[in-house]
N, C-alpha and C positions, 0 to 999 in steps of 0.2 A: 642458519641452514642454507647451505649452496642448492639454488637448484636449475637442473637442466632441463630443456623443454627438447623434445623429442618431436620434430615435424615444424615447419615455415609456414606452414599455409593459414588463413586470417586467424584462425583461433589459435593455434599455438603461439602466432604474435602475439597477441589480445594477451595469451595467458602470462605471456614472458614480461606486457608489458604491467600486468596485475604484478609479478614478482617483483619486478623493479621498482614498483611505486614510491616506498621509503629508499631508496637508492642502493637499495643490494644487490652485485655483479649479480647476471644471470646469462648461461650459456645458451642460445640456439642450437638445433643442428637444422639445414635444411638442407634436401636433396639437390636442388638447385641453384647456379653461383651466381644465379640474378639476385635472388634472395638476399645471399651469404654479402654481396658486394653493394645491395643498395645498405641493407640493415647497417653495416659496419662504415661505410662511407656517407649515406645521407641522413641514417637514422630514420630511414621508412624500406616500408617493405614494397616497394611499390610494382612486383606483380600480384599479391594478394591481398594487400590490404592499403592502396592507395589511399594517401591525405593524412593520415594520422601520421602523427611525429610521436616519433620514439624514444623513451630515455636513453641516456647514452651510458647506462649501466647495463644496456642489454646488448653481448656481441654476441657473434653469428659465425657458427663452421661450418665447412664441408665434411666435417672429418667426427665420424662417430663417437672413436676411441676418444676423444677429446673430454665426453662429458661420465668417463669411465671415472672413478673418486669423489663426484656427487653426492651430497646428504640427501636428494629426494629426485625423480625423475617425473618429469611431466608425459606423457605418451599420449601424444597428438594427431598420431599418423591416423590416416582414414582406416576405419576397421577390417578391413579386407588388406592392408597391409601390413597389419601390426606382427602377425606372429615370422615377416619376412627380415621387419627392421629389428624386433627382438634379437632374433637369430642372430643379426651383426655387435651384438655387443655385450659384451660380460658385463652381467648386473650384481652378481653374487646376492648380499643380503642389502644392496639400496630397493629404499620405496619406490613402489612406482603405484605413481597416481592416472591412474587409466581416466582417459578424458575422449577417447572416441567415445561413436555413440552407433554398434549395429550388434552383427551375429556372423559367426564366420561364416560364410559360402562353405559348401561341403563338406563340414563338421555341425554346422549348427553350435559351433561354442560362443559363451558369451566372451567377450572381450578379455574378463579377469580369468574365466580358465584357459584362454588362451597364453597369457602371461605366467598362469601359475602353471602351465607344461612349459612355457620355454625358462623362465628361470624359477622352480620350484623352494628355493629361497628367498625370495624374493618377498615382502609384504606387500599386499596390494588394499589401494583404496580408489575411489571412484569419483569424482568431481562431476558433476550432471547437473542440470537446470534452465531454465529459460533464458539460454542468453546469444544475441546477434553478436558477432565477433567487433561488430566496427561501435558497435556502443560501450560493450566493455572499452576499449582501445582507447575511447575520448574521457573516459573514467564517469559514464551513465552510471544510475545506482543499477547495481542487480543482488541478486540473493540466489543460490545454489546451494544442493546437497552436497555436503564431502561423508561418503562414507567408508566405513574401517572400521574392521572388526576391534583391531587394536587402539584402545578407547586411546592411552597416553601416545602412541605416535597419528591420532589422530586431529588429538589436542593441538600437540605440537604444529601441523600443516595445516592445520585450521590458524594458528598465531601465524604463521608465516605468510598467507595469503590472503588474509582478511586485511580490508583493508576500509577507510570512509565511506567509499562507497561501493563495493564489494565486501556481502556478506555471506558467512560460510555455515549452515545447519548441520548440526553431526548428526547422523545415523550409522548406526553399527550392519545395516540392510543392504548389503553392497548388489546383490543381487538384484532385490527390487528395484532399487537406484539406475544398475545395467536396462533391465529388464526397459524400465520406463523411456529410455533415451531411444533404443532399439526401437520399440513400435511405435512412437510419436512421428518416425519419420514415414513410416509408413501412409498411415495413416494422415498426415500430413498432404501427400501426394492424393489424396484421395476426396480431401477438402478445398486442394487446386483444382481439381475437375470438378466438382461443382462451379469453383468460380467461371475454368475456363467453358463450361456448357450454359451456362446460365441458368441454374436450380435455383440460384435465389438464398437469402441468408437465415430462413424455416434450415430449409436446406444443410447447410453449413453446421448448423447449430444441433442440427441433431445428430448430424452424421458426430460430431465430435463427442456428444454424451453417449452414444452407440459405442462408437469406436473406444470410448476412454473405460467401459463394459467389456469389451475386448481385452483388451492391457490389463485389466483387471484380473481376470480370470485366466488370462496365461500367465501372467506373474507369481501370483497366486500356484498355481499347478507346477511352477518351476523354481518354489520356493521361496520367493520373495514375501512381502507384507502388504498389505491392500494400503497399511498406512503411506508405507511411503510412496505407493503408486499412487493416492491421493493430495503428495507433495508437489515439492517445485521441481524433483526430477521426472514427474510423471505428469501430473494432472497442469501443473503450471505451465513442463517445455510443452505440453501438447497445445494448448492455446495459446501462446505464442507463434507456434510453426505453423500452424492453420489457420491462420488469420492475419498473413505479412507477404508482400512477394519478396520480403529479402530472405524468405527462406528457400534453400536451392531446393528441397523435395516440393513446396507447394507451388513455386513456376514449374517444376516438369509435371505436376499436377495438371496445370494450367493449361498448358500447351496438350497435353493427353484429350484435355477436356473439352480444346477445341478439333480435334482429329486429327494432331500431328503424331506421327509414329512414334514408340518409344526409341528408338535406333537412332532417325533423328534428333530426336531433340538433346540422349546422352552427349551425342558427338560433337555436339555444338558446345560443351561445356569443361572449362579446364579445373573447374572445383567436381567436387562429388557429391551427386546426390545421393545420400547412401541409403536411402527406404529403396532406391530399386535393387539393389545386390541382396538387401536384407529381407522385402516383400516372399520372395521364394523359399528363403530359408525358412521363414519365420512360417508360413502356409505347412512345409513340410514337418517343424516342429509341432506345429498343434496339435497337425494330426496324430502324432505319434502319443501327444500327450491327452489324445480326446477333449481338446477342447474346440469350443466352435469360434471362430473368426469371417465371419460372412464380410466385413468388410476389406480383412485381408486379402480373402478370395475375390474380391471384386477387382481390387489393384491388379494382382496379380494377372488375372484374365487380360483388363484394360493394356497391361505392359508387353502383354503376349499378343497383343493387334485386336482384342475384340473390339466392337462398333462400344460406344459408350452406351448410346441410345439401349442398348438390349443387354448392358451389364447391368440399368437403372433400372428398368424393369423387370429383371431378374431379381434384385434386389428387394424394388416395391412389394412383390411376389410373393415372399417369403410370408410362411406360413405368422399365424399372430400369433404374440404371446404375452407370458408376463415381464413385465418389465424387469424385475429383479433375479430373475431364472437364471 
């Protein structure tokens, strides 16, 4: 199975270099020709993903149309991109395995109907899980969801990317799988401000069974399965990202939580933190869906300049109840 990865940035390395692990060509495409010229000449990507050495079955283009007659397509791009880099390239009936992780700004669609409006032939399946791009890249063990409706072309991308130490769990839950990736980063940033305010790891630890209460019950109301929001694309990426500063949402957490502006701190950053694009989205989705998100809304406020101090206590505030409600 040929496959093309869609996006440069560390984790689409990572994924391209999971692809290549038994030595099977695999196509990049990256938007920029720092990318395209370290990958193809040093065999490192070294503006995203500095120190990893790269197989030398994985090259690298500027040029879209290039990974057009692919048996499967990786789509890597930051989710607020995807349905722009779709738009450049005829996919007709190739897979595409959606491997962002948010909610579109101003549609509020999840990543796969984003894809499934730009190319509606298209089968789509989900690749989600707790993984830092530069450990996959050195080949750490990890374990992620691939889900697909379509059980036999799920098989099949399941055989082609599983690898020693990379492991692939099928779910046919694509939704839930989306669902889980989307608010873990949120929420993610929301367990940097704890860190960066000093609440302490009471703190940390509840905010994440709270929050992971949250994800639940929007996933849940948006069609998903508690089960797999209970997996490695839900319950497992969530404790990972809230609990590492190599994750980009819980440093702008961080820096929120010491009282640096959100404005600030995006600008300083050439990766993407995507809980902030998706925190707004994901506030206006609930409410539409009547579900309650009190720690979404906490983000959200904290991203829009409120003092930390009086988003906590606003929080603390909150009426008691039952835990399972």
């Amino acid at each position: 199975m040929r496959i093309g990865v869609i996006g440069g940035g560390a984790w689409g390395t990572a994924l391209a270099q999971v692809a290549a692990s038994g030595g099977e060509p695999v196509l990049l495409w990256a938007r920029e020709a720092e990318v395209v010229d370290t990958i193809n000449i040093f065999h490192e990507n070294r503006l995203f993903l500095p120190g990893a050495k790269l197989s030398p079955a994985i090259r690298a283009t500027g040029d879209l149309a290039d990974l057009i007659g692919m048996d499967a397509l990786l789509v890597v791009a930051p989710a607020q991109h995807v349905r722009a880099v779709l738009g450049d390239i005829a996919v007709g009936e190739t897979p595409l395995v959606l491997c962002a992780k948010g909610i579109e700004a101003g549609t509020g669609r999840l990543v796969g109907e984003v894809a499934a409006e730009a190319h509606p032939g298209a089968p789509i399946a989900v690749l989600s899980g707790p993984t830092f791009a530069h450990e996959v890249a050195k080949g750490l063990p990890t374990a992620v969801t691939l889900a697909c409706a379509d059980e036999a072309l799920r098989d099949r991308l399941a055989a082609r990317l599983a690898g020693p130490a990379f492991r692939t769990y099928a779910s046919h839950d694509v939704i839930g799988a989306e669902i889980g990736g989307a608010v873990k980063n949120v929420l993610a940033i929301a367990c940097g401000v704890v860190e960066g305010a000093g609440l302490g790891l009471n703190a940390r630890a509840a905010l994440i069974a709270r929050g992971f209460a949250e994800m639940t019950r929007f996933g849940v109301a948006r069609g998903g399965q508690a089960e797999t929001l209970a997996g490695l694309s839900g319950l497992g990426d969530l404790v990972l990202t809230c609990s590492s500063t190599s994750s980009r949402n819980f440093s702008l957490g961080v820096g929120l939580g010491q009282g640096r502006a959100a404005a600030e701190l995006l600008a300083d950053r050439r990766t993407v933190a995507e809980g902030a694009f998706t925190a707004p989205v994901l506030q206006a989705e609930a409410a539409k869906a009547r579900v309650e998100m009190p720690v979404t809304d906490a983000v959200c406020a904290l991203l829009e300049g409120a003092p930390v101090g009086e988003v906590v206590r606003e929080l603390l505030a909150r009426p008691l109840r039952a835990e399972t409600v």
